[in-house]
C-alpha positions in Angstrom: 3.1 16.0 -4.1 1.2 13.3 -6.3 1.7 9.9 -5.7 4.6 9.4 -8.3 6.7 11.6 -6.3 5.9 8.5 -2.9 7.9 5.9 -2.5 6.0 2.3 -3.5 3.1 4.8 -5.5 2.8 4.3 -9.1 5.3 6.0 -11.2 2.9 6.3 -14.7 5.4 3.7 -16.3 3.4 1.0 -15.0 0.1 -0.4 -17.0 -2.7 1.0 -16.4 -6.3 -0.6 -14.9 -6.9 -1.1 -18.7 -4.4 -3.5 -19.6 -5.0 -7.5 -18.9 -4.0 -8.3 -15.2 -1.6 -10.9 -16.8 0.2 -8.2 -18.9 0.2 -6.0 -15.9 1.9 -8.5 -13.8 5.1 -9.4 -16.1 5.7 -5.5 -16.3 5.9 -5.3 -12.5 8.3 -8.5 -12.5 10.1 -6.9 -14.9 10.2 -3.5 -13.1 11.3 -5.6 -10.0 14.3 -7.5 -11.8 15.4 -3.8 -13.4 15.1 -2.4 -9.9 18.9 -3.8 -9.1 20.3 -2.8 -12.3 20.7 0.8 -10.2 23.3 -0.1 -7.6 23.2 0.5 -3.9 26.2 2.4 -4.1 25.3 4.3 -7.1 21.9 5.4 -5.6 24.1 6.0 -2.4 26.0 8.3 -4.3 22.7 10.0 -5.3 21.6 10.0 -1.7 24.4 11.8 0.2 24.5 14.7 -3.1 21.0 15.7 -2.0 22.4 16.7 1.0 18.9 15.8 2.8 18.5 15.3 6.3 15.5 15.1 8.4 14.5 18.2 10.2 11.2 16.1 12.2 9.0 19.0 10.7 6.4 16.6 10.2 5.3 18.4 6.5 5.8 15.0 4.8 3.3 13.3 7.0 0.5 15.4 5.8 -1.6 15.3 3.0 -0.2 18.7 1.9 2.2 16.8 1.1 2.1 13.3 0.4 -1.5 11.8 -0.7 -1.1 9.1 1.5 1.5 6.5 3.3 1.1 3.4 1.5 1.8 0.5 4.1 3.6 -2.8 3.6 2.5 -6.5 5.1 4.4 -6.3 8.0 3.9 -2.5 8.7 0.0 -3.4 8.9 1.0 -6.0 11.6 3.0 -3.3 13.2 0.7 -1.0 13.5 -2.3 -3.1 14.5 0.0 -3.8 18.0 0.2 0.0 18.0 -3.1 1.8 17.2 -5.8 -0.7 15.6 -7.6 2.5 14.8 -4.6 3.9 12.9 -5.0 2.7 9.6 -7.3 2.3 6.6 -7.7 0.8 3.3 -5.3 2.9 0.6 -7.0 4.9 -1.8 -7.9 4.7 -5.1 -9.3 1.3 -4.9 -7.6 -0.1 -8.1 -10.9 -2.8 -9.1 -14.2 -3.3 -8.9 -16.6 -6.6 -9.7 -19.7 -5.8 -11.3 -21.6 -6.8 -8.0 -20.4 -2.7 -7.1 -16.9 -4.6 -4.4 -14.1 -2.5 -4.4 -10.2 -3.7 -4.5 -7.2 -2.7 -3.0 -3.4 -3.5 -3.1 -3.3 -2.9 0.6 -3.8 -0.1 3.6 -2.7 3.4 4.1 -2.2 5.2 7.6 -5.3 6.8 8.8 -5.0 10.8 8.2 -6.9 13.4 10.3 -9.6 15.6 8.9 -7.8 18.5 9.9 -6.5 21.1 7.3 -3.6 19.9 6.5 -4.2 16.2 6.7 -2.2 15.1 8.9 -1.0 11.4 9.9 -2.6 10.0 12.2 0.5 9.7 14.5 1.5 13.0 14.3 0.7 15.5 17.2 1.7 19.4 17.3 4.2 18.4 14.0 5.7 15.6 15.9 5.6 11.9 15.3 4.9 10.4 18.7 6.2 6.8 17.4 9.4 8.6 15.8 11.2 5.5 16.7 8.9 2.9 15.6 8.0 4.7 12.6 7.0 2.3 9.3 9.1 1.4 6.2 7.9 4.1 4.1 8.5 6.3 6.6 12.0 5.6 7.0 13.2 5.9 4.1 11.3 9.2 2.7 11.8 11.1 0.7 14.5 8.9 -0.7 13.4 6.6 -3.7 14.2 4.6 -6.4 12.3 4.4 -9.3 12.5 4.6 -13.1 11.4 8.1 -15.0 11.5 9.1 -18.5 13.0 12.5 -19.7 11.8 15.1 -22.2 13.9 12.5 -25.3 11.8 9.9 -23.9 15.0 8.1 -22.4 14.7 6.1 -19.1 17.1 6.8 -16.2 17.0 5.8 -12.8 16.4 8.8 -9.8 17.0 8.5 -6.3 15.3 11.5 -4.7 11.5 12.7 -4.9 10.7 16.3 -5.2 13.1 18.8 -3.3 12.7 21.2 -0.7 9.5 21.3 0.5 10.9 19.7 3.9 13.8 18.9 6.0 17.4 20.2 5.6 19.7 20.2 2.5 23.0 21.2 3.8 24.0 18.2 5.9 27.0 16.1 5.4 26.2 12.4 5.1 28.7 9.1 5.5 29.1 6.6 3.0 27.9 4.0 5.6 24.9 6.1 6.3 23.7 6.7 2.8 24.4 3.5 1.8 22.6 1.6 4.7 20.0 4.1 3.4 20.2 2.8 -0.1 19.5 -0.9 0.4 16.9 -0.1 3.1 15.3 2.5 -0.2 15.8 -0.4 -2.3 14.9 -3.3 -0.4 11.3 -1.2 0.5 10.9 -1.1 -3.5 11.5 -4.6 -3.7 8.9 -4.8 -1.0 6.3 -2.5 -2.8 6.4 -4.3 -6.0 6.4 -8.1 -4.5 2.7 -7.1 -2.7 1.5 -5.9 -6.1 2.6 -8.9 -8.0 1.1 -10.7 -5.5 -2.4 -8.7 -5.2 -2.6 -9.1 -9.0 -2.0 -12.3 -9.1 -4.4 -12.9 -6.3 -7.3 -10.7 -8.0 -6.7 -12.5 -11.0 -7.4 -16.4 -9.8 -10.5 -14.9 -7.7 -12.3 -13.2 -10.4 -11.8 -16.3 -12.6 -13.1 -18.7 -9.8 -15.7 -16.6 -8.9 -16.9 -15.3 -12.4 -16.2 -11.5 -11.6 -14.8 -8.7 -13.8 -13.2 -5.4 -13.6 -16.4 -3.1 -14.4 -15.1 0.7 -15.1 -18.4 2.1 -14.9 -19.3 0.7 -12.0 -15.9 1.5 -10.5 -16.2 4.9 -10.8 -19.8 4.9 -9.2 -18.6 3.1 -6.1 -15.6 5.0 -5.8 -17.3 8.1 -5.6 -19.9 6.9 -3.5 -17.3 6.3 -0.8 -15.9 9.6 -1.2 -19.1 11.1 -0.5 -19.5 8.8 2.9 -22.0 6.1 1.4 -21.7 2.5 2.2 -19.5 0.5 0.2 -18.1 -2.9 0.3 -13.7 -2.7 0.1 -11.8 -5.8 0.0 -8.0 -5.6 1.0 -5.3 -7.3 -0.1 -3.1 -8.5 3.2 -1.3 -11.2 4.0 -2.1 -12.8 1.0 -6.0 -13.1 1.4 -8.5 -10.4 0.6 -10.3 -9.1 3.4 -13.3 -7.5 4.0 -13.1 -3.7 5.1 -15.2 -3.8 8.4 -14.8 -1.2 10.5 -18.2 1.4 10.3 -16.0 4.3 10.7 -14.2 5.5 7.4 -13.4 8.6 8.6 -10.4 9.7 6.6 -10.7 7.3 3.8 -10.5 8.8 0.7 -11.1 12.2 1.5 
């Protein structure tokens, strides 16, 4: 699965690195203000026709699957109460200054370095905190998101890519899918408010502290932390960006 097929990952509709920070913040506000032009009981509709139901096989919370579980503000304070050790910064780092500091839009759920990759929470293809799972959790695989067909039209979609999990026979209720819907919807509206807000935030730092997105350099320290070496990541959370510090990065983009 790549990340366009993960709710809150990039779709490819969205400006690249390359494009001015300011120019890549009006497209998300724009993508934000078209995300309710699909409504909830329109992608409800969408939602109980998949016929999709959970089976609790645990495939989506591998890397097998999905390349990682992007999570929100308040999922980060959540799971910090939980496991402190359970999460890490997301990767693909998405900036780096020419001093060789990486930046993030936010953290990720730790994944194991066994062969599938599995979530950090998962034990023997079970989630052990099922019931206080996180947002993107909850709504997987569900997901609303703009993508372009082969005449280059743009449509909405409401599911992300089909049967490689759960069960697709099951017989949904308007409340339930629709109570889905706004909770797929609202997690969207989420997602793109904490990259607004990380751009906006990257883009007053690096003017007041006379830094620059360096490509070169980024691709240097990026693979320098793949390959274990020491590398200084700044996350975006809670409207600050702080310093990675824990020595461990087991996990982290690998």
């Amino acid at each position: 699965m790549t990340s366009s097929d993960i709710p809150g990952m990039n779709t490819g509709l969205l400006p690249p690195v390359s494009v001015p920070v300011p120019y890549r913040i009006i497209a998300l506000m724009q993508e934000r203000n078209r995300l309710y032009s699909c409504s909830p009981e329109h992608l409800a509709a969408g939602i109980r026709a998949s016929r999709f139901r959970c089976a609790g096989c645990g495939a989506c919370c591998t890397k097998a699957v999905s390349s990682h579980i992007f999570l929100l503000d308040r999922d980060v304070e959540a799971v910090q109460a939980i496991d402190p050790a359970a999460y890490v910064p997301a990767p693909d780092p998405e900036f780096c200054d020419q001093d060789g500091t990486l930046y993030v839009s936010g953290y990720a759920l730790r994944m194991r370095d066994d062969t599938t990759g599995s979530c950090w929470f998962l034990d023997n293809g079970r989630c052990r905190i099922y019931d206080k799972r996180f947002s993107g959790c909850r709504i997987y695989p569900h997901m609303s998101r703009r993508s372009a067909d082969t005449s280059g039209s743009v449509r909405w979609r409401g599911f992300a890519r089909k049967y490689r999990h759960g069960h697709y026979d099951a017989e949904l209720s308007g409340d339930e899918s629709l109570v889905l819907a706004r909770q797929v919807m609202e997690y969207e509206n989420a997602y793109l408010s904490q990259q607004i807000a990380f751009l906006e935030t990257i883009h007053e730092y690096f003017l007041i502290h006379d830094l620059r997105h360096d490509p070169v350099m980024h691709r240097q320290q990026v693979q320098r932390l793949r390959h274990g070496g020491k590398v200084t990541v700044r996350v975006y959370h809670a409207g600050d960006l702080e310093t990675w510090k824990k020595a461990d990065p087991s996990g982290y983009l690998r």
